[in-house]
N, C-alpha and C positions, 0 to 999 in steps of 0.2 A: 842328889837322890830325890830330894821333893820334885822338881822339877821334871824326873823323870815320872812320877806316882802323879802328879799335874797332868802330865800329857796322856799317861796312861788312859787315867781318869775321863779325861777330854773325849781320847779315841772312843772306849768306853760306851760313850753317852751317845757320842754321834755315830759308834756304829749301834746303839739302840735306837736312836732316831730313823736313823735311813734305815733298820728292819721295818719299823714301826709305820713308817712313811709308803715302803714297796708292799708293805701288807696293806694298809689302807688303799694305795692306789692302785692297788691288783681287783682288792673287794670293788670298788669304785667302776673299775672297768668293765668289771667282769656285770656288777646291776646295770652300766649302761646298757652290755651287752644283752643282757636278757630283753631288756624295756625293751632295744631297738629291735631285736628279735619277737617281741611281743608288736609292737606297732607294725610290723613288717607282715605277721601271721592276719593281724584288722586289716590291714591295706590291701593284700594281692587280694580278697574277692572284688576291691571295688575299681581295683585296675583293670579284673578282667572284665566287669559289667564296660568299662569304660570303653575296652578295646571292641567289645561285643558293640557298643553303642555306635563307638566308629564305621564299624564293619556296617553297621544295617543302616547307615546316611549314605554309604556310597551304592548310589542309583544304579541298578542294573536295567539298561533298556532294552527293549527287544531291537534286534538287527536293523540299520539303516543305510541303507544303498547310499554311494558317495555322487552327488550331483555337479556337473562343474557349475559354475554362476550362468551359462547361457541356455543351460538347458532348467537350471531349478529355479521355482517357481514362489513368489508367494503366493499363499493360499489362506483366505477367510472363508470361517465354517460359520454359520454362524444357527444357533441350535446344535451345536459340535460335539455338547457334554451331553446331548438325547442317544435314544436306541439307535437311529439308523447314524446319526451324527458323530458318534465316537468308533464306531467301526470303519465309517469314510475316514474319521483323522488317522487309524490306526493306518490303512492304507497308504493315503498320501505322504506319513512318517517316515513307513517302509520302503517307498519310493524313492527318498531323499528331497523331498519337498519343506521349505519353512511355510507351518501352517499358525495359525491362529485362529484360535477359538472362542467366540464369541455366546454365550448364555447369561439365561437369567435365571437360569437353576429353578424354575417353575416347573416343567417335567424332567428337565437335564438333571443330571448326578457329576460331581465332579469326580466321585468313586469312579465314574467310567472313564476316564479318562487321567487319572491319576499316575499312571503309568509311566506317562510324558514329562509330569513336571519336574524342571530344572532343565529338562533337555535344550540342547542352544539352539533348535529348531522350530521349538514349541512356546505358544504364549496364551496363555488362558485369561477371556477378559471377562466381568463380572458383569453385563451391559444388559440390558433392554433392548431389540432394535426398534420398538417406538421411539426410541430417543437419538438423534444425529449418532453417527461414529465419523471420525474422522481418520482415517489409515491409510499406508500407501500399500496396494495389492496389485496381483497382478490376473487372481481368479477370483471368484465369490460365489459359493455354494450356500444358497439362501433355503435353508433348510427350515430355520424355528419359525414352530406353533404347532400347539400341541395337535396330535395327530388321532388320538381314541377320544369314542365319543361321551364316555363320562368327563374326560378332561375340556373337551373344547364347551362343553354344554353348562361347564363348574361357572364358567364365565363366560360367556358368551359375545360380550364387550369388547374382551380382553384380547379374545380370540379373532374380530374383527380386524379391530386395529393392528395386532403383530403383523395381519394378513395383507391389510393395506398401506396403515404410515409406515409397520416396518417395511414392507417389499418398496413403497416411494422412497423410504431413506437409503434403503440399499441399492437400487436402481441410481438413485443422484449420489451418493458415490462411485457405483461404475460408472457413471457419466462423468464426473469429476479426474480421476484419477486412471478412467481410461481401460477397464476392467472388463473381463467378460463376465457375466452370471447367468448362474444355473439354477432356475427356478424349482424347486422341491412341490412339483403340484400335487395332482390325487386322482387315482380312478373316481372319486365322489363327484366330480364336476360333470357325468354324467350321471347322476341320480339315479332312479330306479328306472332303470334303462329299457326302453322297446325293440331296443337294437341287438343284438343279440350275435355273436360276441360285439364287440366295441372294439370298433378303431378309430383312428386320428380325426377322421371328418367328422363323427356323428358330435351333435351338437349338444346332445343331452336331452334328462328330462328331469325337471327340479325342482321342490317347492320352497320359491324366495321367502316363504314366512312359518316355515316349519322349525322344530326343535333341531335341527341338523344343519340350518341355512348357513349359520354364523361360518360354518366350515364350508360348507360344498361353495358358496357365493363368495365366501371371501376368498378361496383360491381361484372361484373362476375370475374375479376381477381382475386379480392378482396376477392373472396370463395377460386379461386384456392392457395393466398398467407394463410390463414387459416387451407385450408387443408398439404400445404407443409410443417407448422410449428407442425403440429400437428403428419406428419410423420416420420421428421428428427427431431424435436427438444422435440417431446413428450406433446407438448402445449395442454388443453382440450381446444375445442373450440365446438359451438355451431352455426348454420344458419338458419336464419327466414330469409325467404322470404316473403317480406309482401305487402300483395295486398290493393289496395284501401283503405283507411283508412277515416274517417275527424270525427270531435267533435269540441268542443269550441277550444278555443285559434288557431285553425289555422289563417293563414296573410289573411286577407281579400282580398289582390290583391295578391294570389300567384299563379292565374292560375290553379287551378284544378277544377274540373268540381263541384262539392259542393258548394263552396266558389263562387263563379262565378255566379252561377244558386243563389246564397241564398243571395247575394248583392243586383246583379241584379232586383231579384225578389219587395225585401226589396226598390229600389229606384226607381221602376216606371221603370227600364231601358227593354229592349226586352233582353230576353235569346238567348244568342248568341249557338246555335248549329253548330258544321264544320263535314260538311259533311252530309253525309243523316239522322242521329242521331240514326242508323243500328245498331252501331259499341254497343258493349254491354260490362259493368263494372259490380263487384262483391262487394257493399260499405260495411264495416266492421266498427260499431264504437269502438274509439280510446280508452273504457274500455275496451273490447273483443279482443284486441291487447294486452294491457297492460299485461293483466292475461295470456297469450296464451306466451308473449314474458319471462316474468318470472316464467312461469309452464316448458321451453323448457332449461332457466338456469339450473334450479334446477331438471333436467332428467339425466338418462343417454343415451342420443338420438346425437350423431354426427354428425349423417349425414344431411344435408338440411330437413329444416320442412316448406311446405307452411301453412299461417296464413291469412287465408283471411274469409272472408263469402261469400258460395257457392248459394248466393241467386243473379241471372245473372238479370240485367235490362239492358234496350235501353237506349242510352242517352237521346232518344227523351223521351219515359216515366218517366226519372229520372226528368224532365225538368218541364214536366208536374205534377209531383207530387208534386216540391219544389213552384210552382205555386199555387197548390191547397192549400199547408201546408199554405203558407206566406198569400194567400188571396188576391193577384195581378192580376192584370190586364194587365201584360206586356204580349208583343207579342213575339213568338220563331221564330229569326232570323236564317235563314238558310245561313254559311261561307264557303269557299271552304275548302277543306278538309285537316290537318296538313298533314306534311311528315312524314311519319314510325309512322303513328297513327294506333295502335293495332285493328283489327279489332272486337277481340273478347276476351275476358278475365273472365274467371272463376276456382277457385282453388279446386284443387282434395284435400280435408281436410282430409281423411282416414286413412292416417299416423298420424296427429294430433291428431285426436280421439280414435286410437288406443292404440298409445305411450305417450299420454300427457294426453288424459280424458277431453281434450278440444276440443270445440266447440263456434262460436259465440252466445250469448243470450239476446243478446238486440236489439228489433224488428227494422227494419229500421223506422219509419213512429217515433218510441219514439227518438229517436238517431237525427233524422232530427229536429224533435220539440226543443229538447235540443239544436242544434245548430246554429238557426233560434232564438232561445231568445239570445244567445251568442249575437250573428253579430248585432240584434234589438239591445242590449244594446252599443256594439261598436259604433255605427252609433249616439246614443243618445251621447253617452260621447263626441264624436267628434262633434258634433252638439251645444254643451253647452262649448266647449273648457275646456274640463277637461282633457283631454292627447291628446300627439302630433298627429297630420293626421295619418290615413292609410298611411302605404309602398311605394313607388315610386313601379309604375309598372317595373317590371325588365327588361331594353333593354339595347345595344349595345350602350355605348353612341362616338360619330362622334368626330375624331380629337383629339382623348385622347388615349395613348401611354400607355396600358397596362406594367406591370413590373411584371411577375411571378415566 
């Protein structure tokens, strides 16, 4: 009998235990269950920033033509990350060409060309070409140095040397490595011209020791050093002279008449005219360059080709027109007139269309619209601080000791 009251007793206790135990371990699970349910409710936002994060690393490129190995090319830009320099990379991209990009981000943006990077195509180098490069290529479009004349003027040294050590540096790699290049010259090599339009023979008119020399002299050497490589050393080489140009991605404070009149226009500000607004330009936009500058690679054409649009305006009408486009109300400021400002400028295109089959064909009035949304959206970005301010305007600055 005790032994049965014993076991009873036993059961008893150990079925109080194991209630006692499945109640504990119920509560037990059940707070796990909350907490994981709570750490789980903190976690899914930052899984999804996480996935969002993934999402916006994988590169969307714009479309690129597949090339076999004999027909695709390497390609050096070099000035590649500038205004006309990253619309040629976008090109030759599109093409299926491996290019590289050579700047020293002195007027370049690597915003323009950012696009590319990571692409197995594209190689963006951080370089000077006053300093050697050593690369294996197979074309060289020697673009860099800055091209408006508050920039070329900011330094003038500067501007010099990119024009001459770098075009000798780049010239003794296509000598080296066997290369053709495409010199990036200027309608400034004829100065303020007697000639009227200009074509490939006239020789110019130009003041070697004027506020402008640094540029119109250093490109024109910069033919003569192409052409000497091309006599003694065999080098093909290729020259566009190129007039007027502007489209998106130009620097919005670079001082060219476009950009200036389409700010301007854009903030209410008066369109600053210098001079009677007489003087007459030829605008090309910066596609109808693009195609002209790599129809003149791939020719067999030596000698200098001007690349411009033969279509001549007034400043004063160009003024008037960026007015009309933007829909402004500013007033045109009449400025005394620059020094060695070109009176008159218009390109003899006849070699071009002869020898290349090129021509400009993008209307001005479409070309200005297109550029005018460009600067409109620049203006918004900087407005809403989505990217850094506009350019410092380019000047001399007082009590600072150049080192060239």
């Amino acid at each position: 009998m005790k032994l049965l009251v014993v076991i009873a007793f036993v059961a008893y206790v150990a079925s109080a235990v194991w209630g006692n135990f499945v109640n504990i371990r119920s509560i037990q699970e059940n707070g796990e269950q909350k907490i994981e349910n709570k750490i789980e409710e903190a976690v899914a936002p930052l899984r999804e920033k996480i996935r969002d994060l993934e999402k916006s690393f994988i590169q969307k490129y714009p479309p690129v033509k597949f090339l076999s190995e004999k027909d695709r090319k390497r390609i050096l830009i070099t000035g590649g990350a500038g205004f006309v320099g990253s619309h040629l990379t976008d090109k030759l991209m599109m093409d299926g060409h491996e290019v590289t990009v050579v700047d020293n981000f002195f007027t370049g943006r690597k915003r323009n060309v950012e696009h590319w990077i990571g692409h197995e195509n594209f190689e963006l180098i951080n370089h000077d070409v006053v300093e050697p490069l050593y690369i294996e290529v197979d074309q060289i479009y020697h673009l860099a140095s800055p091209a408006s004349p508050p920039n070329y003027m900011y330094n003038p040294i500067k501007t010099l040397k990119t024009n001459t050590i770098g075009t000798l540096n780049m010239l003794g790699l296509a000598k080296r490595v066997g290369a053709r290049l495409l010199l990036a010259s200027t309608s400034e090599v004829y100065g303020d011209p007697e000639v009227h339009p200009q074509s490939e023979d006239y020789w110019g008119h130009v003041n070697p020791i004027g506020p402008r020399a640094c540029y119109d002299e250093g490109k024109r050497v910069a033919e003569t050093m192409c052409y000497a490589y091309m006599k003694q050393e065999g080098v093909e080489v290729r020259v566009a002279r190129i007039f007027n140009t502007f489209g998106p991605r130009m620097h919005m404070n670079d001082g060219r008449v476009v950009s200036n009149f389409i700010l301007q226009a854009l903030q209410g500000e008066p369109l600053t005219v210098y001079g009677s607004g007489s003087q007459t330009r030829a605008f090309q936009y910066v596609s109808d360059l693009v195609n002209g500058l790599v129809a003149l690679m791939n020719s067999n054409v030596s000698s200098p080709v001007n690349l411009g649009n033969p279509e001549e305006h007034t400043i004063l009408e160009f003024a008037q027109l960026i007015k009309n486009l933007v829909g402004s109300g500013s007033e045109i400021q009449f400025l005394s007139e620059a020094q060695d400002d070109p009176q008159r400028r218009k390109p003899d295109i006849q070699k071009a269309k002869l020898m290349l089959g090129w021509e400009p064909v993008v209307p001005l009035e479409e070309g200005l619209n297109k550029a005018i949304h460009y600067f409109r959206k620049e203006l918004e970005y900087q407005a809403n601080n989505q990217y850094i301010p506009k350019p410092k305007p380019a000047r001399i600055k007082k009590g600072r000791t150049r080192h060239n």
